[in-house]
C-alpha positions as CSV (number, residue, x, y, z in Angstrom):
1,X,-140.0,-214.3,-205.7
2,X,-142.7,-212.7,-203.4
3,X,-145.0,-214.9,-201.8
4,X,-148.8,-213.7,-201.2
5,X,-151.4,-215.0,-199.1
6,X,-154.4,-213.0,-201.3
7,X,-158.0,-213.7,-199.6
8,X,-160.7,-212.8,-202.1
9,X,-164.4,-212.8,-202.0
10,X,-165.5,-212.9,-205.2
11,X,-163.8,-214.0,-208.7
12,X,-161.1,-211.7,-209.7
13,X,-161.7,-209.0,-212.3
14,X,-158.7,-208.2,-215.0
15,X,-158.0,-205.0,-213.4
16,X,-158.1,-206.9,-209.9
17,X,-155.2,-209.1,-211.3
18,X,-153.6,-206.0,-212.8
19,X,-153.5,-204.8,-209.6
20,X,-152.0,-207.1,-207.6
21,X,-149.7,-209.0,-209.7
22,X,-148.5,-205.4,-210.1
23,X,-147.6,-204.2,-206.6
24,X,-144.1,-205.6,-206.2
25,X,-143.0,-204.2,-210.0
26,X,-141.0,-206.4,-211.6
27,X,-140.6,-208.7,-209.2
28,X,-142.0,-212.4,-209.7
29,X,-145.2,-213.2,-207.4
30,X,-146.7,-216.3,-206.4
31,X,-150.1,-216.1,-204.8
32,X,-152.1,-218.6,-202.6
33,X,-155.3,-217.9,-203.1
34,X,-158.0,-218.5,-200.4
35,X,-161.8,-217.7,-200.9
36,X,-165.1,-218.3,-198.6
37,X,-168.2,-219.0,-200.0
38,X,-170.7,-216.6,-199.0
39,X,-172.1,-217.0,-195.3
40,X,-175.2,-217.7,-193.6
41,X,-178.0,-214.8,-193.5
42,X,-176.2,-212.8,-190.5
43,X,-173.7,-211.8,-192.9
44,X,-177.3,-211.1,-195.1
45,X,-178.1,-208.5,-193.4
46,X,-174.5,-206.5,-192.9
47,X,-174.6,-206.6,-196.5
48,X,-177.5,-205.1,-197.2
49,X,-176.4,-202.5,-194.4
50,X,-173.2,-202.2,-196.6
51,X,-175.4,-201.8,-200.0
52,X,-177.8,-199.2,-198.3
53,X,-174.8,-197.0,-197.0
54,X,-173.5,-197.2,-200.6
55,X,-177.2,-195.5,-201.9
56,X,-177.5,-198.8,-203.9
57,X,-181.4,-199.7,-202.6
58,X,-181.8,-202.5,-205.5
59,X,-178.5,-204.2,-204.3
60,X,-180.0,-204.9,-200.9
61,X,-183.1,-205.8,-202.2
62,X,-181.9,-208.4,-203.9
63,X,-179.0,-209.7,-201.4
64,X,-182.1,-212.7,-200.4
65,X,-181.4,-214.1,-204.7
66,X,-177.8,-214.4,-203.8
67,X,-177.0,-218.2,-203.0
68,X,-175.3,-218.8,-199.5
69,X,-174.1,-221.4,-197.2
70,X,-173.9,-224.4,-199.2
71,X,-175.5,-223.3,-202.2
72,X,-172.7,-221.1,-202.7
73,X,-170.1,-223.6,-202.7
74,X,-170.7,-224.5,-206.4
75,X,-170.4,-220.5,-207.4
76,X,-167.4,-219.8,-205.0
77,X,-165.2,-222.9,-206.8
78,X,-166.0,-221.4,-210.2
79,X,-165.1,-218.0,-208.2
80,X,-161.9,-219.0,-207.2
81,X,-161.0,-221.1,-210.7
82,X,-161.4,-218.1,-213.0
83,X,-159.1,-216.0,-210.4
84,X,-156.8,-218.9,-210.2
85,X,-156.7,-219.1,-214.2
86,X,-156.2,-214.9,-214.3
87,X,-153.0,-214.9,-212.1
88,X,-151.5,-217.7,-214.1
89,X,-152.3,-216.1,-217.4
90,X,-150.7,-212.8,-215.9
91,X,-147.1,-214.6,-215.4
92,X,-147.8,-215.4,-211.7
93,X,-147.8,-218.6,-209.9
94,X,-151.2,-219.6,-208.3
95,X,-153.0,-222.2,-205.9
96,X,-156.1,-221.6,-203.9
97,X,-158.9,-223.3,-202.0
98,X,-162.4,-222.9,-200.2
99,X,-162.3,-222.0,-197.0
100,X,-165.5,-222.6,-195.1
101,X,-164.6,-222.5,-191.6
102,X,-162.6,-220.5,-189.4
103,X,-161.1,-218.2,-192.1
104,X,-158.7,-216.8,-190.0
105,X,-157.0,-219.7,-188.6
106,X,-157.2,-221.0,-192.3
107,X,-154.9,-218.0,-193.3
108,X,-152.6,-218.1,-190.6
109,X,-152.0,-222.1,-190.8
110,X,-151.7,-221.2,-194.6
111,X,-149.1,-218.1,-194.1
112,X,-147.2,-220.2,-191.6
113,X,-146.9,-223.5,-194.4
114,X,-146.1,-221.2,-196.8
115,X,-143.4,-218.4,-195.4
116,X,-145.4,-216.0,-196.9
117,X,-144.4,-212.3,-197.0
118,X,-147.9,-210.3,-197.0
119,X,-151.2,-211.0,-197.1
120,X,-154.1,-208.9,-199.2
121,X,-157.3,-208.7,-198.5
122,X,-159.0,-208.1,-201.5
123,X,-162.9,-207.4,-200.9
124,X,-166.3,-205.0,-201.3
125,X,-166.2,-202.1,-198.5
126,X,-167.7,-203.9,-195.7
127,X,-168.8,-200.6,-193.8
128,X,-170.3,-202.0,-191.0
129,X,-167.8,-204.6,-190.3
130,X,-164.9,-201.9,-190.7
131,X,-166.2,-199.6,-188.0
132,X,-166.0,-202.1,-185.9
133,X,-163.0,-203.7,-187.2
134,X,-164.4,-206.7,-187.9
135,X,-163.4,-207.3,-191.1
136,X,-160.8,-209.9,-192.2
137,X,-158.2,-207.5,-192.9
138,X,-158.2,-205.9,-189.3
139,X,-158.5,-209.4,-187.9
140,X,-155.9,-210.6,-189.8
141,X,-153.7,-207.9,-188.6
142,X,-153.6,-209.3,-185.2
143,X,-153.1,-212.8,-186.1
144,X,-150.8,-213.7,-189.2
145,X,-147.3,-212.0,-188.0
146,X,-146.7,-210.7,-191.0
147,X,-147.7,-207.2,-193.4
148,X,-151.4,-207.1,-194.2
149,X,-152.8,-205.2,-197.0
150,X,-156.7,-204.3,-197.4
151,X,-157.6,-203.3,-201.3
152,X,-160.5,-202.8,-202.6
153,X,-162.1,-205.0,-205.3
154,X,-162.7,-203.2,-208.8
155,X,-166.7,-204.5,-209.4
156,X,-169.5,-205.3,-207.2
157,X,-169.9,-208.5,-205.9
């Protein structure tokens, strides 16, 4: 059984599950899901950086209707519920929580309890946050001890 440590930012689409219940073959998976709400309006404003470098103008002229802090607590539980419910019905084992603070030390603490043998990062391009390698995935790199894997989700946030 391979154990993953899979950070999401968004409810997973079917071809997101396809995806990674798929990596290891045939071999049985159980994931530990861990999602953060959307932030505060600092991460606003990379976003909309993000949406712009991606030609999509509407996108980050809407990223102000998007709920955040802790009016996206309500969205990001019936985020990680669906996903939850989408690796189950693929054949894989799956638990997950909010994370709200201190993501990082949130996935190491949770790769530690677990023994866990990879974590994925499965998220939008970040653009701005990648340059600089500020994204979880590049973070996480130098944290977790063990493999770390940055996908790309298959929709738009």
């Amino acid at each position: 059984m391979f154990t993953s440590v899979l950070m999401i930012e968004k409810a997973l689409t079917s071809v997101d599950v396809e995806f990674v219940t798929t990596l290891h073959g045939d071999e049985g998976a159980t994931f530990h899901v861990l999602l953060q709400p959307r932030g505060d309006q600092a991460d606003r404003l990379l976003r909309a950086i993000d949406d712009v470098a991606l030609g999509e103008l509407e996108d980050a002229a809407r990223e102000g209707d998007t709920p955040e802090g802790h009016e996206a607590t309500g969205p990001a539980e019936q985020a990680l519920s669906v996903s939850l419910t989408a690796l189950r019905a693929a054949g894989c084992q799956a638990e997950g929580k909010l994370i709200e603070n201190h993501p990082l030390d949130a996935l190491k603490a949770l790769v530690d309890e677990v023994g866990a043998d990879e974590v994925i990062v499965l998220t939008d391009p970040h653009y701005v946050e990648e340059f600089f390698h500020r994204d979880w995935a590049s973070r996480a790199r130098h944290k977790v001890g063990v493999p770390v894997l940055k996908l790309f989700s298959h929709s738009k946030a």
